[in-house]
ROLUMLUM-198004 format. One record per residue (C-alpha): residue in three letters; x, y, z. Coordinates in steps of 0.001 Angstrom, whole numbers, padded with zeros to 6 digits, always signed. Example, Ala and Ser with C-alpha at 12.3 -4.5 7.8 and 13.67 -1.06 7.14 Angstrom:
# residues 2
ALA+012300-004500+007800 SER+013670-001060+007140 
END
This chain:
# residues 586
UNK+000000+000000+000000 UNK+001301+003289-001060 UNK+000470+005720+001936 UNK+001556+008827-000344 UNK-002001+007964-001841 UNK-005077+010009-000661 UNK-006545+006688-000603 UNK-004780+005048+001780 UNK-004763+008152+004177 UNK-006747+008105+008061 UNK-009126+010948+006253 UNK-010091+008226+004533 UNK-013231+006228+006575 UNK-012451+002676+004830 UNK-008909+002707+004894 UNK-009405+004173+008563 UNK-011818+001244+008945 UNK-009437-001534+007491 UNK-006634+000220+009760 UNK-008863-000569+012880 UNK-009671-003981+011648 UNK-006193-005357+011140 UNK-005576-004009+014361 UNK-008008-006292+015926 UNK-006084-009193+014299 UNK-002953-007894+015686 UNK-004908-007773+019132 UNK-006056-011602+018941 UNK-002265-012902+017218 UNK-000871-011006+020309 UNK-003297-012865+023147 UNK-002883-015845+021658 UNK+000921-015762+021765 UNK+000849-015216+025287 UNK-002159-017199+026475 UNK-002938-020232+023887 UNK-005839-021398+025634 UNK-007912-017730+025005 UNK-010792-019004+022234 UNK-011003-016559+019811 UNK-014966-015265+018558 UNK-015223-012026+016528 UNK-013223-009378+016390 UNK-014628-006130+013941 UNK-013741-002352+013844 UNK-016053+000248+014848 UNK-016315+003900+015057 UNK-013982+004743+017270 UNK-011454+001881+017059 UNK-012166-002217+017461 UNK-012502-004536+019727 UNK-012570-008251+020246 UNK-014725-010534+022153 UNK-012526-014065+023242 UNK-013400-016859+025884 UNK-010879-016578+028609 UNK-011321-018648+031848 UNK-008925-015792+033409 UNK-010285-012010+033559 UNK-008057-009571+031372 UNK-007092-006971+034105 UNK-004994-003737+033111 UNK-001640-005663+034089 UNK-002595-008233+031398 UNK-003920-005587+029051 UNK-000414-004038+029537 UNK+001367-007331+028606 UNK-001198-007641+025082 UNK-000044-004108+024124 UNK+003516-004936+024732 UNK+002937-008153+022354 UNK+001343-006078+019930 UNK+003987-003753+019371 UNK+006458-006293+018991 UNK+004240-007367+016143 UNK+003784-004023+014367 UNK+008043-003945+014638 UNK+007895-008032+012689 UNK+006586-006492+009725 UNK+004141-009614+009091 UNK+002679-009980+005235 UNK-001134-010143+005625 UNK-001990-013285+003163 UNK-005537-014053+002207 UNK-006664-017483+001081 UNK-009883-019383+000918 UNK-011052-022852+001833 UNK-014241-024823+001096 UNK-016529-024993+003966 UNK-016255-028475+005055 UNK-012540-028068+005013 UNK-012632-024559+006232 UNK-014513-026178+009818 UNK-011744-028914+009553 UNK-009310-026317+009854 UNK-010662-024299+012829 UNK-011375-027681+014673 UNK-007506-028374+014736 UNK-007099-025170+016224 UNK-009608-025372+019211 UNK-011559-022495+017771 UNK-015508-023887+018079 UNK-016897-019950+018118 UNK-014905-019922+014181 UNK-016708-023672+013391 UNK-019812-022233+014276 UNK-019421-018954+012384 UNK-018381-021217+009486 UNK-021535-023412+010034 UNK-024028-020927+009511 UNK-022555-019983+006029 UNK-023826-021635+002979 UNK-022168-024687+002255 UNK-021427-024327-001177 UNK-019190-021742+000226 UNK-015608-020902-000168 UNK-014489-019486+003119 UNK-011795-016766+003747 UNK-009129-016139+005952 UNK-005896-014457+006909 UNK-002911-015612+007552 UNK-000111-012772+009549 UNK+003032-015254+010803 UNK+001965-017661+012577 UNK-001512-016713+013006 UNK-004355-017111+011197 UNK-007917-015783+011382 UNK-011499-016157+009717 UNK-011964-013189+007775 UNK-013626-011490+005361 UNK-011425-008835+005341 UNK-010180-006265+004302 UNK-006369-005502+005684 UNK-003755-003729+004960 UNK-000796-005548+003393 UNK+001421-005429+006365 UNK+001792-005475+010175 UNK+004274-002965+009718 UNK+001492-000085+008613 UNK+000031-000367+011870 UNK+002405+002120+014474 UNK+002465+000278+017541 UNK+003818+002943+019398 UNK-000001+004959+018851 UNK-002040+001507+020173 UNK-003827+001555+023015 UNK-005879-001019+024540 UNK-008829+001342+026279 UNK-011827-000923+027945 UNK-012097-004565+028719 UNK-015950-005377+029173 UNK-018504-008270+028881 UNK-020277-009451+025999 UNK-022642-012143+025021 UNK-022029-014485+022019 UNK-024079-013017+019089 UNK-025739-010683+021348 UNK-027480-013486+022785 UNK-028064-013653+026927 UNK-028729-017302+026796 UNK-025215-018143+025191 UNK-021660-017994+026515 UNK-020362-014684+028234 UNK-016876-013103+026939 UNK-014745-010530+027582 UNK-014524-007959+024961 UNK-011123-006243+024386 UNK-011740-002298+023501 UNK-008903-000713+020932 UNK-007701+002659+019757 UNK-005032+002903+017230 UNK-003433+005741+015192 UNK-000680+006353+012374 UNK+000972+008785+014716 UNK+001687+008916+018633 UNK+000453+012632+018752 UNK-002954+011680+017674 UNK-002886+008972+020104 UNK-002127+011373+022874 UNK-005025+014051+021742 UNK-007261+011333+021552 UNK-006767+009807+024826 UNK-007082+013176+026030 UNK-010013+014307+024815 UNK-011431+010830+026108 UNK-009962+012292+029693 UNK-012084+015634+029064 UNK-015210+013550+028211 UNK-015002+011858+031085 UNK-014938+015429+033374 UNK-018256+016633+030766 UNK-020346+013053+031275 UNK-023459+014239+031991 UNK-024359+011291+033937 UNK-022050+012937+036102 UNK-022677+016665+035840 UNK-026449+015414+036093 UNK-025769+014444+039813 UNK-024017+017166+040934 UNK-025608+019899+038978 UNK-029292+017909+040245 UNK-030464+017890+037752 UNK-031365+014397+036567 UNK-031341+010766+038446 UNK-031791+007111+037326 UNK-032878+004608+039877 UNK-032944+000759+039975 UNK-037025+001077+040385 UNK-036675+002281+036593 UNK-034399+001580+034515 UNK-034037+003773+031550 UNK-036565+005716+033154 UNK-035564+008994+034051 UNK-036331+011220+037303 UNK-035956+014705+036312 UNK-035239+017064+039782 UNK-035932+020689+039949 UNK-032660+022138+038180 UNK-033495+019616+035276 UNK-036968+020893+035123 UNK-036283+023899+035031 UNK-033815+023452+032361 UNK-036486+021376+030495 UNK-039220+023627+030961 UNK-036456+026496+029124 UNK-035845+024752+026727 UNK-039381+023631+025574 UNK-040185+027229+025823 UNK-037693+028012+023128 UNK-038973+024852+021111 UNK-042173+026647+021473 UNK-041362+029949+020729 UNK-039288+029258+017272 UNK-042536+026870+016453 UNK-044599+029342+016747 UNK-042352+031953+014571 UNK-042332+029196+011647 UNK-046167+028481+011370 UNK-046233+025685+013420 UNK-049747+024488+015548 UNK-049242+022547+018658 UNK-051337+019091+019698 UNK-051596+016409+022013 UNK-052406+012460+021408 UNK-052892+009602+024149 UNK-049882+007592+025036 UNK-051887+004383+024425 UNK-053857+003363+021318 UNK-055299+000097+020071 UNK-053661-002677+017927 UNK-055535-001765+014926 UNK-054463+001528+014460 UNK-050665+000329+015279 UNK-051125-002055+012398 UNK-052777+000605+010233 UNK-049678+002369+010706 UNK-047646-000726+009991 UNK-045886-000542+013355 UNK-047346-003621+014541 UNK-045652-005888+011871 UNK-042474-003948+011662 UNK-041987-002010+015358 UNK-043832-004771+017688 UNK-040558-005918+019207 UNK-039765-002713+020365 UNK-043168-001647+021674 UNK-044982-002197+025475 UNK-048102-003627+024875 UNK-050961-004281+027149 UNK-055019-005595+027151 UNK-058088-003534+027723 UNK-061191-004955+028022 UNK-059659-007674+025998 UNK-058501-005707+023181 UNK-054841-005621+022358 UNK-053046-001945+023411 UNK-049756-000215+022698 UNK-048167+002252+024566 UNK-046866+004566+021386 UNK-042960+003975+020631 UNK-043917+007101+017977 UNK-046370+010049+017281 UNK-047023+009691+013431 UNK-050405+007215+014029 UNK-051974+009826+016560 UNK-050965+012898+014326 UNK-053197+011068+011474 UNK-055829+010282+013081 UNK-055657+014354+014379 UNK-055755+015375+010192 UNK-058457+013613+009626 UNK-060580+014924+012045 UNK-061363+017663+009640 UNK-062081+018580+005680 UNK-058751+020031+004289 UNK-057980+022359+001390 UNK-055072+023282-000689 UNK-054898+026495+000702 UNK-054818+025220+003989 UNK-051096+023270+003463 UNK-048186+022755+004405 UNK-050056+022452+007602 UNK-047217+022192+010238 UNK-048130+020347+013342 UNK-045787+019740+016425 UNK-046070+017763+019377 UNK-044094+017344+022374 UNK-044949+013430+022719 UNK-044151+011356+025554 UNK-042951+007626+023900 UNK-041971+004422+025128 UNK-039301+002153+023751 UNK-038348-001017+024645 UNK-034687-001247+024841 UNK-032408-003717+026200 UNK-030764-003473+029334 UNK-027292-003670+028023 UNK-028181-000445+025920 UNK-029444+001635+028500 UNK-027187+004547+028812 UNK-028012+007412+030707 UNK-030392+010437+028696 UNK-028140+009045+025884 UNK-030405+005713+025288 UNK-033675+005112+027764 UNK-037119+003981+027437 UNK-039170+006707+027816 UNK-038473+009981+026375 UNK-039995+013215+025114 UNK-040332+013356+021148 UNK-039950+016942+019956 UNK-041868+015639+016982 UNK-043726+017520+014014 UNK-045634+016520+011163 UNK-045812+018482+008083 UNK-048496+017781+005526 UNK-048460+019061+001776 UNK-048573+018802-001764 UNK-046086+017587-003946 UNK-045516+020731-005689 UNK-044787+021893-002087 UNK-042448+019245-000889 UNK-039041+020851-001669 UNK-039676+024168-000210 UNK-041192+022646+003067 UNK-037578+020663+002808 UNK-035845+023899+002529 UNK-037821+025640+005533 UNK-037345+022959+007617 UNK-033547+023090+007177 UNK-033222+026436+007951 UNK-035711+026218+010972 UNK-032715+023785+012027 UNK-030066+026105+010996 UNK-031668+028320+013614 UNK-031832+026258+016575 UNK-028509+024705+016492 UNK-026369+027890+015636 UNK-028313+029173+019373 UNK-026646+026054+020880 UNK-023424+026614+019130 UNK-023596+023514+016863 UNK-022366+022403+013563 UNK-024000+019752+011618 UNK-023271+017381+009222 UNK-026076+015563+006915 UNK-026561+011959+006375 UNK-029264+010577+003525 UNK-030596+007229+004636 UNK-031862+005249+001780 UNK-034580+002240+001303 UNK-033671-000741+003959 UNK-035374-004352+002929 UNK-037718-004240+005144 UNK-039769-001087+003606 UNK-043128-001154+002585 UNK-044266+001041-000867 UNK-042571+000935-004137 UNK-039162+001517-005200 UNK-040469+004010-007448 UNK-041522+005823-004719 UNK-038463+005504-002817 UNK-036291+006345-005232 UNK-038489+009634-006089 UNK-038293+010681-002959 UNK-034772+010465-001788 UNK-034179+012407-005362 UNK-036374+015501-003675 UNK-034599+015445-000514 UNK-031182+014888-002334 UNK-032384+018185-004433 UNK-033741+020219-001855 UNK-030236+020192+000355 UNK-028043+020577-002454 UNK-029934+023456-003934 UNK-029221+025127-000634 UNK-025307+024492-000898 UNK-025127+021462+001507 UNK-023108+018638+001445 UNK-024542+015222+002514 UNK-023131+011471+002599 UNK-024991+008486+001499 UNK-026148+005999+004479 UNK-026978+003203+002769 UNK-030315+001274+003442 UNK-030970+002575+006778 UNK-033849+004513+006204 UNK-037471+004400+008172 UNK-039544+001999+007350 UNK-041690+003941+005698 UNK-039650+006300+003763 UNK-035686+007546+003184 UNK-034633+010424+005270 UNK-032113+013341+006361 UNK-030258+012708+009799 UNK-028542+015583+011020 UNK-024916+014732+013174 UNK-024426+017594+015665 UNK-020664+018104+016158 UNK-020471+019248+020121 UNK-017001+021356+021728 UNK-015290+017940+021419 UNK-015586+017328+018226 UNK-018068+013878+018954 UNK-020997+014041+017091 UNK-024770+013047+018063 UNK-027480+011934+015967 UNK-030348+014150+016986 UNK-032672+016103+014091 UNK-034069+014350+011406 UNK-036697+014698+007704 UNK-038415+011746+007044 UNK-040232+012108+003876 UNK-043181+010072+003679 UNK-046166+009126+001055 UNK-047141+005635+002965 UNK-048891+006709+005655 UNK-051240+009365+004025 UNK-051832+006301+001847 UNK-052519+003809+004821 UNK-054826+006417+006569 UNK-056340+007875+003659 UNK-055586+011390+004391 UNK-057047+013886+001900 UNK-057609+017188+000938 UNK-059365+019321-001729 UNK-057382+020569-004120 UNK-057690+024281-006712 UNK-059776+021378-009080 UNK-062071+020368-006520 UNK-061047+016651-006516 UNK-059801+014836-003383 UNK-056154+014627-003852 UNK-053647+012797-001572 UNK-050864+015110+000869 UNK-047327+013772+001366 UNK-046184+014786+004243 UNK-042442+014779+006679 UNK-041643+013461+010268 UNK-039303+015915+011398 UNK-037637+015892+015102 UNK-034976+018887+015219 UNK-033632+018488+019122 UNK-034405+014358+018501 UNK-035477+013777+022016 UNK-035624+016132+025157 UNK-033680+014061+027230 UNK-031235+013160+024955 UNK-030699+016699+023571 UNK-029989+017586+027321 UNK-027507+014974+027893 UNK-025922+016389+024531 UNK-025849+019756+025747 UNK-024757+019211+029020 UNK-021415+017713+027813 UNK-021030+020078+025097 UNK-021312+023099+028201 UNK-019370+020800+030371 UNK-022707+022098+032312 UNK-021723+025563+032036 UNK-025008+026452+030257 UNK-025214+029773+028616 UNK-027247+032403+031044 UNK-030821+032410+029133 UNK-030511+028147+029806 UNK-029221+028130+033525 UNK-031110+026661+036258 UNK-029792+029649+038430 UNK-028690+032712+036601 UNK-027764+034336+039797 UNK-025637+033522+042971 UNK-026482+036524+045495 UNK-023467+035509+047729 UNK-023332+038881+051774 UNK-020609+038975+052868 UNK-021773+039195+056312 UNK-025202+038802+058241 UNK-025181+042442+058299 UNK-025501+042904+053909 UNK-028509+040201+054180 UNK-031092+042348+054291 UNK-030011+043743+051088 UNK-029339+040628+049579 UNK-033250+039769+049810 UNK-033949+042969+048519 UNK-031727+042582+045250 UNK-033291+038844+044881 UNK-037029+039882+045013 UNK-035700+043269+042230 UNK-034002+040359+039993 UNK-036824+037811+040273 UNK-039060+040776+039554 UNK-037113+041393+036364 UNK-037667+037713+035147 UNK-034503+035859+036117 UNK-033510+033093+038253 UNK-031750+033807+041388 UNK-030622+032422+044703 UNK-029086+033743+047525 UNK-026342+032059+049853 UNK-027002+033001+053497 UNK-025092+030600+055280 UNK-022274+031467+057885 UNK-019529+030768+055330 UNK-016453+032855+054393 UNK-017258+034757+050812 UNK-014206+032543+049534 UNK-016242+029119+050083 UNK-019034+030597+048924 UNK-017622+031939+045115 UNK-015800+028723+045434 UNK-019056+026554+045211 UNK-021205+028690+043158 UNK-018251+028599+040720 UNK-018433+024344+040807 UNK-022338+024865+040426 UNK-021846+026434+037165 UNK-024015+029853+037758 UNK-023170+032582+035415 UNK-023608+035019+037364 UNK-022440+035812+041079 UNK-023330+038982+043067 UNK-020889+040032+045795 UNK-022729+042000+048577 UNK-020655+043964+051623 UNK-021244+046890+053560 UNK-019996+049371+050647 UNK-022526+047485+047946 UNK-025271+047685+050649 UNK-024508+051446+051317 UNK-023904+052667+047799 UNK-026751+050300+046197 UNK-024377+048789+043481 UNK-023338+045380+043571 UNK-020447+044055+042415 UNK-020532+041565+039603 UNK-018068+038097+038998 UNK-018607+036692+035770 UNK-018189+032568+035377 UNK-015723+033155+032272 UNK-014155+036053+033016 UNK-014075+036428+036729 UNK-014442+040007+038644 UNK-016184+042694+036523 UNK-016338+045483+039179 UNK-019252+047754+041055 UNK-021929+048144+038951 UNK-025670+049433+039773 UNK-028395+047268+040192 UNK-029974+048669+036953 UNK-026814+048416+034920 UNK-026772+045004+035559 UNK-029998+043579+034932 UNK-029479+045538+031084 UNK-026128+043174+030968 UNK-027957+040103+031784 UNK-031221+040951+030006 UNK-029510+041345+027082 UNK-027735+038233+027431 UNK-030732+035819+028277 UNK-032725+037292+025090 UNK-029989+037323+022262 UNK-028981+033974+023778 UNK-025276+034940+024028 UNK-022803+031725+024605 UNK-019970+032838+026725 
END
């Protein structure tokens, strides 16, 4: 491989990806050098690395991770030739029976058996593969390995079969990159919001729920905020608000088609001996909402939103978090049009986005999710419509990547990947186009000819979930949340019992004005108290002695930039006013 090739650059996802995978070989060559009796299952990269999952009657602790890294540089140094060859099945499972690998035979069992099976062969190691590699041990730098997590895993996913012990990785072409990556790992860790959550109070989780949840009064009030901006730039782009029940009978669910596709992932229940579903989505319920009325033409796009409460069943395993639960707020919206209309609804919609993540301080990158096999309407169809939304985005200048066959059910879609102050990147908004379920539900309206004509209509979430867009934005603040956001705005910190007085009286003047504000009266020196309002993340903190008290100023300590002097009262309510409304990011 030439590296002087753009090709074969770390820029590059698949040659990044086939980096990461021979890695993983180098990973199970090295544990099987020094511990022959490890059984080898599979052993992939993935978006941040690779792992390994092997059968080891011995936990790998960090000593023996040290030890595998060792052995794994030594490798890199050997230069080993990466040789594929193939085998027929039957003697393919011959092959991996000699070896003691039954996870391999079984891998190789399930294939077809008119088969021709593939491995890899690196020294004296060899490995069921389908590749690809790169040509050489020696393109991997083992001096920028690192072996980062060792965790369990079930075989296949499966709870029933054998548990493993899965062997995280990290590898890069240079040590520096190493370093800043294991450093902004470090960082991560100080933003998790699991973390901030708890001492911030603003979210729990508790074994009487799990993936459910508690929100405390800091979250709500966060919450609350935030819906009231979801509200407000709603409301400035035409939107209507509704409401739908949580729970809805099986025959709308299979109206919808979520029965026969969703059911796995859905709590169901009987009433009155009817089948129930607690609703995993919003789409059925915002249906059954259009048709409760005659439409016109001149009555769409009709933009509907609706702050949804759903419920998800996810495994245990997958829980993580605001990042992953089973109940969580959709900040969902339904837009219903013509077909003439569909591009420039498109087009709004992206720039309603545009909005609401530039407030947050996020860039975005776009993904186009095309027909998966199980989809229900035509290709046609499907191919029609991922041509509009392809269209629509790169009319407006925007670059977007293909993600192939991962669209809804229903219909292809835009995700948007929010980039956060670490450079990770969340899945949150989304623009699922959609002609199937006007279909299934019949949805009409009248059009200029007088003739019932069909809508088309998009699912769009732009935050993706409430909870989730919190946990986002807490670890892209590091829970330093910009003023207009802050559970507290103010810290109203006397310096002795003497300045309390005063200290109400500013409160009940700042409260008056509209903000948030709380005032430390506890017998502690003024250090302590700056100290932990600092670590509580308040923007703002309000020093109060005998001169503030006497002159009616206060004097003002910023959370970025520290002491900002005497100010009046007046003067800095304007300062923080201003902040809170043009939603400044300090």
């Amino acid at each position: 491989m030439a590296e002087e090739n753009n090709q074969y650059t770390f820029e590059n996802p698949e040659y990044r990806k086939t980096y990461w995978h021979t890695c993983s070989h180098i990973l199970a060559q090295a544990v099987k050098r020094l511990y022959p009796e490890v059984k080898l299952a599979i052993g992939p990269s993935i978006d941040e690395g690779f792992y390994y999952d092997m059968d080891s009657p011995f936990p790998f602790t960090p000593e023996i991770l040290e030890q595998i890294e060792a052995e794994m540089r030594k490798i890199c140094k050997e230069k080993l030739k990466l040789e594929r060859f193939e085998l027929p099945r039957e003697e393919a499972i011959k092959f991996m029976e000699e070896k003691g690998e039954p996870f391999k035979v079984e891998l190789i069992n399930d294939l077809p058996e008119d088969a021709h099976i593939s491995f890899y062969k690196q020294g004296e190691f060899t490995d069921l593969c389908a590749g690809p590699h790169l040509d050489s041990t020696g393109r991997v730098k083992g001096n920028a390995i690192k072996l980062t997590a060792c965790n369990a895993a079930y075989w296949r996913g499966d709870s029933n079969r054998e548990t493993l012990q899965r062997i995280y990785g990290i590898a890069f072409p240079k040590k520096e990159e190493l370093d800043a990556y294991l450093q902004r790992i470090e960082e991560a860790k100080k933003r998790d919001h699991r973390k901030l959550g708890k001492e911030l109070g603003l979210f729990t989780l508790m074994d009487e729920g799990p993936g459910f949840p508690f929100f405390l009064p800091n979250g709500m009030v966060l919450r609350n905020t935030l819906i009231d901006y979801w509200r407000q730039i709603h409301k400035k782009y035409g939107y209507v608000e509704i409401s739908t029940p949580m729970m809805l009978n099986r025959q709308l669910w299979e109206r919808s088609g979520h029965w026969d596709h969703y059911k796995n992932n859905m709590y169901t229940t009987v009433i009155d001996g009817e089948d129930f579903a607690i609703k995993p989505m919003n789409c059925p319920g915002g249906m059954l909402v259009y048709k409760t009325e005659p439409h016109s033409y001149r009555d769409l796009p009709l933009r509907v939103g609706e702050l949804g409460l759903v419920h998800r069943h996810e495994l245990s395993g997958a829980l993580h978090g605001l990042f992953r639960v089973r109940c969580f707020t959709q900040d969902d919206a339904h837009v219903f049009m013509t077909r003439e209309q569909m591009k420039d609804v498109i087009q709004e919609t992206v720039r309603l986005f545009d909005e609401v993540y530039s407030t947050f301080g996020l860039n975005y990158t776009i993904e186009l999710s095309t027909m998966p096999e199980d989809h229900i309407g035509t290709v046609e169809e499907w191919e029609r419509n991922q041509d509009i939304l392809k269209n629509a985005i790169t009319d407006m200048g925007k670059e977007f990547v293909i993600n192939e066959g991962d669209g809804a059910f229903y219909g292809p879609k835009l995700d948007f990947h929010l980039a956060d102050s670490l450079g990770r990147t969340w899945q949150c908004g989304t623009i699922q186009l959609d002609s199937q379920l006007p279909e299934r539900f019949e949805l009409e309206y009248t059009g200029a000819d007088g003739e019932k004509h069909r809508p088309v209509m998009i699912h769009r979430v732009v935050l993706g979930s409430i909870e989730r867009f919190i946990g986002v934005i807490t670890e892209h603040f590091a829970g330093a949340f910009p003023a207009w956001l802050s559970p507290v705005q103010v810290s109203i910190l006397p310096i002795t019992d003497r300045t309390a007085q005063y200290a109400d009286e500013v409160k009940a003047l700042l409260e008056k004005a509209g903000f948030r504000v709380e005032v430390d009266h506890r017998n502690e020196k003024i250090g302590k108290k700056i100290r932990e309002a600092q670590l509580k993340k308040v923007p703002y903190m309000l020093v109060l002695g005998d001169k503030e008290a006497e002159g009616a100023t206060v004097a003002v300590r910023n959370r970025a930039g520290g002491d900002q002097g005497a100010m009046s009262l007046d003067e800095f309510i304007n300062i923080l006013r201003e902040e809170v409304e043009q939603k400044i990011i300090r």
